[in-house]
C-alpha positions in Angstrom: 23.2 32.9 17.6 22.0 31.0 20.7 18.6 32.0 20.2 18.6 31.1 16.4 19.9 27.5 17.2 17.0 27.3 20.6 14.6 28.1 17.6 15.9 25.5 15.1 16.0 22.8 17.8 12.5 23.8 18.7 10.8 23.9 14.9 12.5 20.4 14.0 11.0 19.1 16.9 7.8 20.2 15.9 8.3 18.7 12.8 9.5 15.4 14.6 6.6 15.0 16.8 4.1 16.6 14.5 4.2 13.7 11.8 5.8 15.1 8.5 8.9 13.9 9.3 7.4 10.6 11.5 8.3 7.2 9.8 5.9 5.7 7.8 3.6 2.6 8.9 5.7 0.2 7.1 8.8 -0.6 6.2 10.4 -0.5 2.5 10.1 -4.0 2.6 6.7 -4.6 3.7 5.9 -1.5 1.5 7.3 -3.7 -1.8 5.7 -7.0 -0.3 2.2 -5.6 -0.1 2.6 -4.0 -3.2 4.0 -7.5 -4.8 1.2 -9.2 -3.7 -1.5 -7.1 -4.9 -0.3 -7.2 -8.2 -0.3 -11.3 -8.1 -3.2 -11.1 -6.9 -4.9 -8.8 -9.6 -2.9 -10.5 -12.4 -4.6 -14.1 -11.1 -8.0 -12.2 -11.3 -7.5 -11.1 -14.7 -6.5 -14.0 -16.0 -9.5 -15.9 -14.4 -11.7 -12.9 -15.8 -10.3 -13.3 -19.2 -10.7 -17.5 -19.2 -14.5 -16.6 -18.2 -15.0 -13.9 -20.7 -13.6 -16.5 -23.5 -15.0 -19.7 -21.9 -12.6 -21.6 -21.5 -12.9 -22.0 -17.6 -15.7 -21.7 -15.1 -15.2 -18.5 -12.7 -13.5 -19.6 -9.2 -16.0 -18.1 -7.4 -13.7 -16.5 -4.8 -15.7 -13.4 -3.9 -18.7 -13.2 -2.1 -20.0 -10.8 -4.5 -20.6 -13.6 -6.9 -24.1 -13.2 -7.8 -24.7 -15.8 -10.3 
């Protein structure tokens, strides 16, 4: 029995320190913040793509990729 519990102590600190069980890089609220502001920011450049596509606004010009 000793040896059994030595060997569970030993795997799950394997698993502790080998990174499947380490906590991620952000927290759940950073996580959902990021995850918020992507979206904003993706809807804003729809939108902005749709106004261009039907003329109704110039483009913003708010990437450098802008090649016109």
């Amino acid at each position: 029995m000793t040896k059994l519990a030595c060997l569970l102590l030993m795997v799950g600190g394997m698993f502790g320190l080998g990174g499947c069980l380490a906590s991620p890089a952000y927290t759940g609220g950073e996580n959902g913040a990021r995850i918020l502001r992507t979206w904003d920011y993706e809807f804003k450049q729809g939108i902005e793509d749709f106004d261009y596509e039907m003329m109704l606004l110039p483009p913003s010009h708010s990437t450098r990729w802008n090649l016109y």
